[in-house]
N, C-alpha and C positions, 0 to 999 in steps of 0.2 A: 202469484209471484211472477214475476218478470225477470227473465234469464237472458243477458247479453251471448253475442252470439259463442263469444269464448268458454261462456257456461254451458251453455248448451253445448256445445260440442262437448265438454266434460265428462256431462253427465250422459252424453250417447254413448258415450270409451269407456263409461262405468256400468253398464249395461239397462241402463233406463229407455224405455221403450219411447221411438219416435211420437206414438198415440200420445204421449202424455205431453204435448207441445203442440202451441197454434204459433203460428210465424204473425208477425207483428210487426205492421209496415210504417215507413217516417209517413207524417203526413202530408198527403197530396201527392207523393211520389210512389206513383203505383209501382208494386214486385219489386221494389229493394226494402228486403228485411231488416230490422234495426235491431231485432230481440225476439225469442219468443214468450209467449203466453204459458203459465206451466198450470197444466190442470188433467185433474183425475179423474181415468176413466172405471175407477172403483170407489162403490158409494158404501159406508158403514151401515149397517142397521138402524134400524128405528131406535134411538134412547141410548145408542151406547155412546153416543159425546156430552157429555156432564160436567155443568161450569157453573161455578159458584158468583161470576158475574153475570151470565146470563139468565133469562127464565124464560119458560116454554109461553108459547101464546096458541092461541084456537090454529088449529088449520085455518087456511083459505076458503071461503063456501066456495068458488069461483074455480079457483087453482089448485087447491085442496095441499096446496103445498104447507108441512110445517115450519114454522116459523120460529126463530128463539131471537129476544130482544135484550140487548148490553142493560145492565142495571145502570143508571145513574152513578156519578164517580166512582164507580169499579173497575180496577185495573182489572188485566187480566192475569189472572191467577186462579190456581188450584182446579185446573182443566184436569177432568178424568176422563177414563175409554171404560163401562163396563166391555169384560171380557165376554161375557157370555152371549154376550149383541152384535160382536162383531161383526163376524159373518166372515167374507175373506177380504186377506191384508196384502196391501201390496207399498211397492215403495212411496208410493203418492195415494191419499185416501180422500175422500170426502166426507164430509156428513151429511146424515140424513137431511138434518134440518137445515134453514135458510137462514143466516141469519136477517133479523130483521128490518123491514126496507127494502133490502137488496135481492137482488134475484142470482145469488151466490153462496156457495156453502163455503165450510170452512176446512181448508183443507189441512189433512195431520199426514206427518211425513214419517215411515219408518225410523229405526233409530242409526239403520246402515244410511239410508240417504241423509240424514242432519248429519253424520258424521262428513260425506261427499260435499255439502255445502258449507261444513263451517271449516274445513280444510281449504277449501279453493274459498272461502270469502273471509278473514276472519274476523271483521268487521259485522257481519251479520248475527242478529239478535233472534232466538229462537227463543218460545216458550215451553218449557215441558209438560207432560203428558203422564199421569200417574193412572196406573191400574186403578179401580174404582175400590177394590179392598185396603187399597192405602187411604182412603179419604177419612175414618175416626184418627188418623195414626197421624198425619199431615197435623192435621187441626189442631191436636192436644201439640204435636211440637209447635206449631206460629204460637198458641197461647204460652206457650212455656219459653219461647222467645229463644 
């Protein structure tokens, strides 16, 4: 995500750590910041980001990095966390896995920090994040419409 500078400044008044921001220069004009880069220096456990559009693919032999690849016409929806894989939570997370192609994870934001960002943005579009024990309970309501 990309935080204009008045963002940023925001979310450092909100007690978000400067680590979780790379400055992000116009281009060709060297040392004048136009935004930063917002990324986390906390990665989730192996298997606890779980997504009904995605699906796991082999490690890397090479990179050994995991990988998960977007289904064909699958929105994104019905994103889970198992709890138990977490590990530790901070307001900015990653995941284990990569998603596929890219050499980037997917990052999942506290529920204090989406509150920080759809307050100062309200235009911005977040997807939600359900505990992994909500996933029989979700399912039967979409079919039950």
């Amino acid at each position: 995500m990309f935080a204009t500078i008045p963002m940023y400044e925001y979310l450092i008044e909100k007690g978000l750590s400067q680590k979780n921001f790379i400055p992000a220069y116009y281009s060709g004009v060297l040392k004048k910041v136009a935004g930063y880069q917002l990324k986390a220096e906390n990665v989730l456990g192996k298997g606890a980001f779980q997504c009904e559009s995605y699906r796991a693919t082999e490690a890397c032999s090479h990179c050994k990095k995991v990988r998960v690849q977007k289904e064909p016409d699958a929105g994104f929806h019905n994103i889970y966390l198992d709890t138990e894989k977490l590990g530790k939570w901070e307001h900015v997370n990653a995941t284990y896995e990569y998603t596929y192609g890219h050499a980037r994870r997917i990052l999942i934001y506290s529920p204090e920090m989406k509150e920080w960002l759809t307050k100062a943005d309200e235009k911005l579009i977040m997807y939600p994040v359900f505990p992994l024990e909500m996933k029989g309970k979700i399912n039967r309501e979409n079919e039950n419409g």
